[in-house]
PyMOL CGO cylinders between C-alpha atoms (Angstrom):
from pymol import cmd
from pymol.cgo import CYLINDER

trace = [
    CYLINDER, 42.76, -15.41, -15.88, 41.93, -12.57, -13.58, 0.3, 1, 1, 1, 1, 1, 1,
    CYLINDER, 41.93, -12.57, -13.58, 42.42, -12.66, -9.99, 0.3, 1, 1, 1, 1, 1, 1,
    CYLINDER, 42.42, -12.66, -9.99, 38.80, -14.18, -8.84, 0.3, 1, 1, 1, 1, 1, 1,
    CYLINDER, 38.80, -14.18, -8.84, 38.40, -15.86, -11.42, 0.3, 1, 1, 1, 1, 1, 1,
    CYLINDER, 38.40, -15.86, -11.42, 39.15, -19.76, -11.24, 0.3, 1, 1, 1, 1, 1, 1,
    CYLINDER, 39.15, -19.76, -11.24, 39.94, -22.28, -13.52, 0.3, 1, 1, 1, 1, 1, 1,
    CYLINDER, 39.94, -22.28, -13.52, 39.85, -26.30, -13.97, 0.3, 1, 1, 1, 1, 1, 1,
    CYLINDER, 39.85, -26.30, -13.97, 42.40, -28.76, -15.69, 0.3, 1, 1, 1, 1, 1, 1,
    CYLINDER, 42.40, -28.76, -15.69, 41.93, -32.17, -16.85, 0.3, 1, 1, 1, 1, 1, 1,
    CYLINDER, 41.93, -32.17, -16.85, 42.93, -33.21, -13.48, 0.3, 1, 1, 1, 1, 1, 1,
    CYLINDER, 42.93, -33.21, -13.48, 39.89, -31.67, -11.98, 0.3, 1, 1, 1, 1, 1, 1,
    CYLINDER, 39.89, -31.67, -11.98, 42.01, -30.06, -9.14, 0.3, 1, 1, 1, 1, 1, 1,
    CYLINDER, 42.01, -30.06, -9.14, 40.50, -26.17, -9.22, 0.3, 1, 1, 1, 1, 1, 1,
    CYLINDER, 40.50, -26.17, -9.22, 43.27, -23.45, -9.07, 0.3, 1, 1, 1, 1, 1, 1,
    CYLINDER, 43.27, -23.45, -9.07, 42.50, -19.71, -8.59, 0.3, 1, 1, 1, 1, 1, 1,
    CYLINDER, 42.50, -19.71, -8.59, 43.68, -16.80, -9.26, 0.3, 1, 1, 1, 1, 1, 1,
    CYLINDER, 43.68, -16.80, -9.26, 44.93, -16.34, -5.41, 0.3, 1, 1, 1, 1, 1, 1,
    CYLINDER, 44.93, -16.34, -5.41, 46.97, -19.45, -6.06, 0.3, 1, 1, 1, 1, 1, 1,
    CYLINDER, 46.97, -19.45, -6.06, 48.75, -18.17, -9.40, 0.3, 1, 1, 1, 1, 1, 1,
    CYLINDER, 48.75, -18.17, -9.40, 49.70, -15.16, -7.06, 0.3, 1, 1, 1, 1, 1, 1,
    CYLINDER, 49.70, -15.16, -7.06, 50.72, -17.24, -4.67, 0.3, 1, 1, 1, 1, 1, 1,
    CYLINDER, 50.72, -17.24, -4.67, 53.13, -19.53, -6.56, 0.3, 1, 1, 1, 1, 1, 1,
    CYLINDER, 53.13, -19.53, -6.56, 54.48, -16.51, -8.24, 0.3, 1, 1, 1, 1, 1, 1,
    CYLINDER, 54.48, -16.51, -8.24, 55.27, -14.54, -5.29, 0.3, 1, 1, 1, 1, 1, 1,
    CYLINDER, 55.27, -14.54, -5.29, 56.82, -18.19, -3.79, 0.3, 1, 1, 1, 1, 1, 1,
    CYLINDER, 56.82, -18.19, -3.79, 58.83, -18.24, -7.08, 0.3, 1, 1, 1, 1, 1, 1,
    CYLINDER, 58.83, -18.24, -7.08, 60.05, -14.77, -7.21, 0.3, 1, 1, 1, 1, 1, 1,
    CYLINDER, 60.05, -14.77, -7.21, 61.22, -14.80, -3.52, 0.3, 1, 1, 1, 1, 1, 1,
    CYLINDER, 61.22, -14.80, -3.52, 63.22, -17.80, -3.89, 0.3, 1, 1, 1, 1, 1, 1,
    CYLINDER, 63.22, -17.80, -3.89, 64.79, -16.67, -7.36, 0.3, 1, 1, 1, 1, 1, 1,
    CYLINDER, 64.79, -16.67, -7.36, 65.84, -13.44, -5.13, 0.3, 1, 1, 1, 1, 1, 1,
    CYLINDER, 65.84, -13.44, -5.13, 67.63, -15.39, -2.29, 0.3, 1, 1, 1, 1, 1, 1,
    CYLINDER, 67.63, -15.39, -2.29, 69.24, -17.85, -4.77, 0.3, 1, 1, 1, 1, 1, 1,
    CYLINDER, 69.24, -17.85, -4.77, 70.58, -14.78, -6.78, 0.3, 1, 1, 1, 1, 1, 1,
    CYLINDER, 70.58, -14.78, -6.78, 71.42, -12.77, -3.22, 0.3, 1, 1, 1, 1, 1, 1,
    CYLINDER, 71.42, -12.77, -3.22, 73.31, -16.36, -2.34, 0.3, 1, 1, 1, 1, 1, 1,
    CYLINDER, 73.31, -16.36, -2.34, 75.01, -16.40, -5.71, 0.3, 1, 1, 1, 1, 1, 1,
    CYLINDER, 75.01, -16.40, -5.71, 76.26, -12.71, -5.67, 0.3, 1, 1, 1, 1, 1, 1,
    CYLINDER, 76.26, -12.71, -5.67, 77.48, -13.39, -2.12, 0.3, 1, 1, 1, 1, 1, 1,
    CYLINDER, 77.48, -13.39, -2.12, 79.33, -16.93, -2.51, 0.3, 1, 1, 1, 1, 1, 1,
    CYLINDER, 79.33, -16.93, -2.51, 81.25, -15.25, -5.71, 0.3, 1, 1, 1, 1, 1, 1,
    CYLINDER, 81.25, -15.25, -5.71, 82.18, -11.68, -4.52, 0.3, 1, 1, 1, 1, 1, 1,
    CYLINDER, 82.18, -11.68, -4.52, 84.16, -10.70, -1.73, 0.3, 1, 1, 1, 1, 1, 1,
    CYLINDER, 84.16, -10.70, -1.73, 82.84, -8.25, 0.66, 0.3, 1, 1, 1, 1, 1, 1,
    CYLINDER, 82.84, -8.25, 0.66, 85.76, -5.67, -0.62, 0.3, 1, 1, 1, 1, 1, 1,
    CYLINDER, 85.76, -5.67, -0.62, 84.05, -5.77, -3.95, 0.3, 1, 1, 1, 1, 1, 1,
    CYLINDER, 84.05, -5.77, -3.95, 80.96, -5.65, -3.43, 0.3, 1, 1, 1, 1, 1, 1,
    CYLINDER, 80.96, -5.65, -3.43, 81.44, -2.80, -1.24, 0.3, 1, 1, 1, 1, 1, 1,
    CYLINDER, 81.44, -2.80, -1.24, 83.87, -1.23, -3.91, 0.3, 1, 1, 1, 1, 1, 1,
    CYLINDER, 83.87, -1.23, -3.91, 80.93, -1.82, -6.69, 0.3, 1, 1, 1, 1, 1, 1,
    CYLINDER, 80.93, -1.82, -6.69, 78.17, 0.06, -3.92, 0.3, 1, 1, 1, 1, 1, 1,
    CYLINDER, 78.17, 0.06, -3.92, 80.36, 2.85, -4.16, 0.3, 1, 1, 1, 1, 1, 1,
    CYLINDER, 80.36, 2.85, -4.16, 80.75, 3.02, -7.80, 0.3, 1, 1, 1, 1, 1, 1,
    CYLINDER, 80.75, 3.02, -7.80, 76.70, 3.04, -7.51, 0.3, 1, 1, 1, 1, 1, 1,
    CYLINDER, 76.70, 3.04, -7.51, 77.53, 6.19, -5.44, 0.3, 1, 1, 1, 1, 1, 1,
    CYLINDER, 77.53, 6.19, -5.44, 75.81, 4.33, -2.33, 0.3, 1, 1, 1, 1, 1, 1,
    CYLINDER, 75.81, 4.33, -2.33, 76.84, 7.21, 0.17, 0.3, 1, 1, 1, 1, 1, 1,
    CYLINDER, 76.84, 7.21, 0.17, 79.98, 6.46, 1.81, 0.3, 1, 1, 1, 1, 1, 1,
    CYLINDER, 79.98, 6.46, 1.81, 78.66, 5.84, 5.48, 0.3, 1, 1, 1, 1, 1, 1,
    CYLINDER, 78.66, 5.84, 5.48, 76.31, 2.81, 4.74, 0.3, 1, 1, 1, 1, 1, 1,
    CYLINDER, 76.31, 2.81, 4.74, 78.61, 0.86, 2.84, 0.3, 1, 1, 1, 1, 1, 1,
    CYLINDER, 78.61, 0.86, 2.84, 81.50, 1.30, 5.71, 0.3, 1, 1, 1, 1, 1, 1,
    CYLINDER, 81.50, 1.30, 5.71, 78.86, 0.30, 7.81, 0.3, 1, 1, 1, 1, 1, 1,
    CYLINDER, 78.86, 0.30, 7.81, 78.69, -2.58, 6.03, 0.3, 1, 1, 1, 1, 1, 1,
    CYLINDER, 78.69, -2.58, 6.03, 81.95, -3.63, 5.93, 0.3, 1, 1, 1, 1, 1, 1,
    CYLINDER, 81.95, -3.63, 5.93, 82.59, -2.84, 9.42, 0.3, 1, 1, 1, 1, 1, 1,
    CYLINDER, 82.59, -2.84, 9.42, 79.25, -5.12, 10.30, 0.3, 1, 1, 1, 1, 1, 1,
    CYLINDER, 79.25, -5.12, 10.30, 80.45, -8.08, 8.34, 0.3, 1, 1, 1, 1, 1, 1,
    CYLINDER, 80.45, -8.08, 8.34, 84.27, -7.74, 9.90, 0.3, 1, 1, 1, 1, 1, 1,
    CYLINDER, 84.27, -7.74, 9.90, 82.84, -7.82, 13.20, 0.3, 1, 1, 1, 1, 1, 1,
    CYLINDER, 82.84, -7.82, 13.20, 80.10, -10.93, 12.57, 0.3, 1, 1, 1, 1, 1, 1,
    CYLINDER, 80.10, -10.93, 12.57, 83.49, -13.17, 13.26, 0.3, 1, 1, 1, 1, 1, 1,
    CYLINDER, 83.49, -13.17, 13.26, 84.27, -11.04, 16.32, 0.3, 1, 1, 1, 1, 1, 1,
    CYLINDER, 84.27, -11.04, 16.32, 80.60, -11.56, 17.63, 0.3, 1, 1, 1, 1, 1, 1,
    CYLINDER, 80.60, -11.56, 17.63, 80.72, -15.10, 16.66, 0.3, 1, 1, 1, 1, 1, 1,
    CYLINDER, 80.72, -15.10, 16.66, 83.58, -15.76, 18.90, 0.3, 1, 1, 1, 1, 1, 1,
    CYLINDER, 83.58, -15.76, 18.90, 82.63, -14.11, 22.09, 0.3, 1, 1, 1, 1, 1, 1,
    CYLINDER, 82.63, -14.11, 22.09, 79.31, -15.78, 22.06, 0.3, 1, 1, 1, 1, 1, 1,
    CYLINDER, 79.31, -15.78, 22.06, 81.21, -18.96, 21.80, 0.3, 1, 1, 1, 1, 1, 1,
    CYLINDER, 81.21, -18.96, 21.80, 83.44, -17.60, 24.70, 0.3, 1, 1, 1, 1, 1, 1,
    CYLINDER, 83.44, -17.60, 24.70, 80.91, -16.99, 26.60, 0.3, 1, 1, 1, 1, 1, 1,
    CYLINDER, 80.91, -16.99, 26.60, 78.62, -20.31, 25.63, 0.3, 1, 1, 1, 1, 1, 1,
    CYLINDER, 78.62, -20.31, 25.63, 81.84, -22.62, 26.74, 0.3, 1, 1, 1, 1, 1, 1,
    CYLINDER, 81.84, -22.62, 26.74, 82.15, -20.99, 29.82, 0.3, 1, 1, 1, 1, 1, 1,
    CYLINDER, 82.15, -20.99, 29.82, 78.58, -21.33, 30.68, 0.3, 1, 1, 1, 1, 1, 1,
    CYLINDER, 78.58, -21.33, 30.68, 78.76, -24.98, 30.12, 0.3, 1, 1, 1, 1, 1, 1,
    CYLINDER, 78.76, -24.98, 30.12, 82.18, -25.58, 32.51, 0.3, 1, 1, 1, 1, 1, 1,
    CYLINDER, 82.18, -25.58, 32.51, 80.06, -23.82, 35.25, 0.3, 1, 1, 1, 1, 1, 1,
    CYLINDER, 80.06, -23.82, 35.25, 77.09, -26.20, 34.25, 0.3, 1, 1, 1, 1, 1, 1,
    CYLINDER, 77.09, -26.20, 34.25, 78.46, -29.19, 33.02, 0.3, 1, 1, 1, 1, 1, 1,
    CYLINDER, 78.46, -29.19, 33.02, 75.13, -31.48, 33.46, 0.3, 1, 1, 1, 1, 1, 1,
    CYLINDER, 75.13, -31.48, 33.46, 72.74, -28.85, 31.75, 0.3, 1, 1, 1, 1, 1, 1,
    CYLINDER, 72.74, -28.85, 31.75, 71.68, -29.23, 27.96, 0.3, 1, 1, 1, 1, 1, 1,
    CYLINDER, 71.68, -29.23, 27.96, 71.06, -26.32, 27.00, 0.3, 1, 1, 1, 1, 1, 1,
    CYLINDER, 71.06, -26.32, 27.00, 71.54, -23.08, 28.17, 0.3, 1, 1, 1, 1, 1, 1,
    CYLINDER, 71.54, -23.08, 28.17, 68.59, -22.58, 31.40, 0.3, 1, 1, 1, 1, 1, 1,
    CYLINDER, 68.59, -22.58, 31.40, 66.21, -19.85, 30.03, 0.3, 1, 1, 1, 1, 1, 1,
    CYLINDER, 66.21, -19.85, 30.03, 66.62, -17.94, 33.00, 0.3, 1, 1, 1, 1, 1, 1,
    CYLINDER, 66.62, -17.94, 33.00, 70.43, -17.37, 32.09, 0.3, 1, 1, 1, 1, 1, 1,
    CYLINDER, 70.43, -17.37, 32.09, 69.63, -15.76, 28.87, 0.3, 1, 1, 1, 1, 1, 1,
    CYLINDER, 69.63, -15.76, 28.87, 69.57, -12.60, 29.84, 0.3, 1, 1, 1, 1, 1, 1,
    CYLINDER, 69.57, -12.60, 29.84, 72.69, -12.25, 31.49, 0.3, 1, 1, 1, 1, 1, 1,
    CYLINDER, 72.69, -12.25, 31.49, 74.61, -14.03, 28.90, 0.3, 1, 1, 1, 1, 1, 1,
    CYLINDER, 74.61, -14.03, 28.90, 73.33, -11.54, 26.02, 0.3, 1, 1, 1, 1, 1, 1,
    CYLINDER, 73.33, -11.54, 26.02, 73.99, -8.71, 28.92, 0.3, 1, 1, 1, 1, 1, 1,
    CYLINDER, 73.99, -8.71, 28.92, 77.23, -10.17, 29.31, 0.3, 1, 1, 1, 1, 1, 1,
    CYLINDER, 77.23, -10.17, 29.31, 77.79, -10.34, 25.43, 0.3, 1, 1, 1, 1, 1, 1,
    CYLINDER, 77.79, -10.34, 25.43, 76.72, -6.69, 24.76, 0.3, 1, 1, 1, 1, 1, 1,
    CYLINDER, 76.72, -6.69, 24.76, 79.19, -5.54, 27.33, 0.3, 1, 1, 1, 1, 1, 1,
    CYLINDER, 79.19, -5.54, 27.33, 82.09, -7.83, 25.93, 0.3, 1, 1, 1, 1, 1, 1,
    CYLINDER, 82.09, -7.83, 25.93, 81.11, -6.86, 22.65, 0.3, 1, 1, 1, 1, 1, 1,
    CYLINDER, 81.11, -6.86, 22.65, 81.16, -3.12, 23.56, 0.3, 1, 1, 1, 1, 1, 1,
    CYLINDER, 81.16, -3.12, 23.56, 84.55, -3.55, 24.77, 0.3, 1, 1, 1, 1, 1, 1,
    CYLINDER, 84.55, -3.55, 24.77, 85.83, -5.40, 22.19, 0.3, 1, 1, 1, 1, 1, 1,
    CYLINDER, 85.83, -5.40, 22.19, 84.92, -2.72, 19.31, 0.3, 1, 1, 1, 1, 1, 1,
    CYLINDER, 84.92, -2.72, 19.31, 86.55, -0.27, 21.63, 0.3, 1, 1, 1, 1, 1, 1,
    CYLINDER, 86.55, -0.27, 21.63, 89.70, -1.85, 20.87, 0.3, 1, 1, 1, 1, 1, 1,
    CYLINDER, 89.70, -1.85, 20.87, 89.50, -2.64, 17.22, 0.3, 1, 1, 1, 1, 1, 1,
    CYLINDER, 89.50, -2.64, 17.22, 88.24, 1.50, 16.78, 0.3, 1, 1, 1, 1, 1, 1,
    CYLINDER, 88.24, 1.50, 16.78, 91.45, 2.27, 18.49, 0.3, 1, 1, 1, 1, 1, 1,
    CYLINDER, 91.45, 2.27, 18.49, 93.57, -0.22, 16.60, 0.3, 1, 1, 1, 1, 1, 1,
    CYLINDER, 93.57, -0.22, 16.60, 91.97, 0.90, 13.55, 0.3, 1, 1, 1, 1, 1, 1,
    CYLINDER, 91.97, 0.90, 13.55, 92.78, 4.39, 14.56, 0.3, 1, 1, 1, 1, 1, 1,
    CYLINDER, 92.78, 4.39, 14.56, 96.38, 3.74, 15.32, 0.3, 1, 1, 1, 1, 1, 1,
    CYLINDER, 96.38, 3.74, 15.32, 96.96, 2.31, 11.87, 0.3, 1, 1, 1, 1, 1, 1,
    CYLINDER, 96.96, 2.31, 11.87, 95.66, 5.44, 10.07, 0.3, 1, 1, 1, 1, 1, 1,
    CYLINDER, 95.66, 5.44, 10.07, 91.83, 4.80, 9.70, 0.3, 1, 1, 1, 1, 1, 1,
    CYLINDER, 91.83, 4.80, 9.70, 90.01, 7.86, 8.88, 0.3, 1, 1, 1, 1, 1, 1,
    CYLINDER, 90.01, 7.86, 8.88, 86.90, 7.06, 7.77, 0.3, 1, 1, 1, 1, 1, 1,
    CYLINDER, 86.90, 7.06, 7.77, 87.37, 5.32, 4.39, 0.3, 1, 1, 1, 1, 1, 1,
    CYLINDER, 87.37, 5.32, 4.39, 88.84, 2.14, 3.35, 0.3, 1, 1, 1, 1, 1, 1,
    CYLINDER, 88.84, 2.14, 3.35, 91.39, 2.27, 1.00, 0.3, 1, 1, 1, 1, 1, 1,
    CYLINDER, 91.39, 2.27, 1.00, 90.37, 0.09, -2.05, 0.3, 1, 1, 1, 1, 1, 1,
    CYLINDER, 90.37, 0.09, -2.05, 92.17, -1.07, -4.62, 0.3, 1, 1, 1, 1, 1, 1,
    CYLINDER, 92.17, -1.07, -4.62, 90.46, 0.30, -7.91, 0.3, 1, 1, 1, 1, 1, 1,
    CYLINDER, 90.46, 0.30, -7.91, 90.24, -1.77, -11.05, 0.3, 1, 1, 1, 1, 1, 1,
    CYLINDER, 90.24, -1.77, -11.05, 89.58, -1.37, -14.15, 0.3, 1, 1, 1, 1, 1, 1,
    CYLINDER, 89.58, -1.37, -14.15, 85.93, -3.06, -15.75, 0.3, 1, 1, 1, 1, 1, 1,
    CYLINDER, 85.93, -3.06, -15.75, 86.49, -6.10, -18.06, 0.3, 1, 1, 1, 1, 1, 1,
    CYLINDER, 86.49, -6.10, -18.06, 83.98, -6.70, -20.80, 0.3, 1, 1, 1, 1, 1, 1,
    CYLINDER, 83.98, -6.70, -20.80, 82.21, -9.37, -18.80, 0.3, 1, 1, 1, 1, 1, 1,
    CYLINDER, 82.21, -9.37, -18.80, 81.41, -6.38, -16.55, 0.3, 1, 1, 1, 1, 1, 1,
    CYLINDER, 81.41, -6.38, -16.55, 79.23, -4.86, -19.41, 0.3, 1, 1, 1, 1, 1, 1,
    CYLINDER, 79.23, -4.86, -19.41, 77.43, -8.04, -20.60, 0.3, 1, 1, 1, 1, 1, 1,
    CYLINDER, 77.43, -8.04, -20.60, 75.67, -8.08, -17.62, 0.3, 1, 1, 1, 1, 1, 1,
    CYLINDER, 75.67, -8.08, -17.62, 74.89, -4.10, -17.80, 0.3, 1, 1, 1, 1, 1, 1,
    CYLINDER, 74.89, -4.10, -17.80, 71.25, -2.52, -18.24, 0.3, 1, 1, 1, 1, 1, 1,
    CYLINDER, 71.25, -2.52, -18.24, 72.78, -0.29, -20.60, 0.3, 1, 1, 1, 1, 1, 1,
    CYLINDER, 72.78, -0.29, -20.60, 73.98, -2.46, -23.61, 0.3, 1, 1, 1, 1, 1, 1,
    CYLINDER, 73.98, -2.46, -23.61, 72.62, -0.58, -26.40, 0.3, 1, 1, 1, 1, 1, 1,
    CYLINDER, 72.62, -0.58, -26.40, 74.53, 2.80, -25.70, 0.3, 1, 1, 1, 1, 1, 1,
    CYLINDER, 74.53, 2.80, -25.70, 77.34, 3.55, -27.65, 0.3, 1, 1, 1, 1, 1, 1,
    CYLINDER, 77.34, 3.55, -27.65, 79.10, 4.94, -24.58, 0.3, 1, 1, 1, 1, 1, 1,
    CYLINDER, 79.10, 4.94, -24.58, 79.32, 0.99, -23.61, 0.3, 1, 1, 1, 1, 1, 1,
    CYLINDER, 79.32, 0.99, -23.61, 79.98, -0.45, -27.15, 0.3, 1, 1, 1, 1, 1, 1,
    CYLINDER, 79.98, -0.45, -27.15, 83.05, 1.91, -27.48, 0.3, 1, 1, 1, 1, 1, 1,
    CYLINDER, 83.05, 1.91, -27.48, 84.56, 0.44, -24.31, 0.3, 1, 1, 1, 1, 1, 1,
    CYLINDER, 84.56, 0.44, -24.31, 84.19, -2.88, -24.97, 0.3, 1, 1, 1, 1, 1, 1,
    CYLINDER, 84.19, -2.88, -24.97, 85.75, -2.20, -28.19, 0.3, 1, 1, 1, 1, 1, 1,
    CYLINDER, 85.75, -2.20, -28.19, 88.53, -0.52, -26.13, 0.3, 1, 1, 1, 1, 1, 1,
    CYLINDER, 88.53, -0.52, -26.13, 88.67, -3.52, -23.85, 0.3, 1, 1, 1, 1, 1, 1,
    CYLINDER, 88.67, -3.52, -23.85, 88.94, -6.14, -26.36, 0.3, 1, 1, 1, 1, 1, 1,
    CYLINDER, 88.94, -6.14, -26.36, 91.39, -4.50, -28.28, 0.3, 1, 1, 1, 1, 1, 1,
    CYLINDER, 91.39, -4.50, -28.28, 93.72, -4.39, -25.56, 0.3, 1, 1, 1, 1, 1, 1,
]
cmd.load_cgo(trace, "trace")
């Protein structure tokens, strides 16, 4: 079937080739988000940012990572902080009034701002220089099975190795 062309089933229900794209690209998206979901749940962030580097991802992005996902938890609880304290000052409101938005994310930014601050200079003070110190292992032969590069003997040999041990 080509892309304008259409096509009818027993059923008599017409499906074209728009909706074959469609489905497909509906398919592949969710695949991604359950396998992005997967990888997550399973590793820690310490590992996957130890396996971006063995990708030779440059330094600075995956630190930036790490640092972003340290601080999501930090975020998390100001804006609860600052949430709470909205509702003591406004106990009969639902909600947060949409004219208070602004200053509560102003407020947040600045708090926020403050806060890393403090965490750079406590990460300084404990020897931070730039790079994380991981702990480096070695690859286990699950590691390869799931490797694009199977058939080289590079790979076979250290399997060998690995299994032998």
């Amino acid at each position: 079937m080509i892309f304008g062309a259409t096509a009818e089933n027993p059923a008599g229900i017409t499906i074209t080739g728009g909706m074959v794209s469609m489905l497909t690209l509906i398919l592949k998206g969710l695949l991604t988000v359950l396998t992005a979901y997967i990888l997550i749940a399973l590793t820690s962030i310490e590992e996957l940012c130890y396996a971006l580097r063995m990708l030779h991802v440059p330094k600075v992005i995956v630190i930036v990572i790490l640092l972003i996902y340290r601080y999501f938890g930090l975020m998390g609880n100001e804006a609860n902080r600052i949430t709470t304290a909205y509702h003591l000052r406004a106990p009969s409101q639902k909600g947060i009034h949409y004219k208070a938005w602004g200053t509560l994310v102003g407020q947040w930014l600045l708090r926020s701002m403050d806060r890393a601050g403090a965490v750079y200079e406590s990460m300084t003070l404990r020897g931070f220089n730039g790079d994380f110190r991981v702990k480096k292992r070695a690859a286990k032969p699950v590691d390869f099975f799931f490797s694009d590069n199977m058939d080289s003997d590079i790979y076979r040999d250290q399997i060998l190795c690995l299994i032998a041990k």
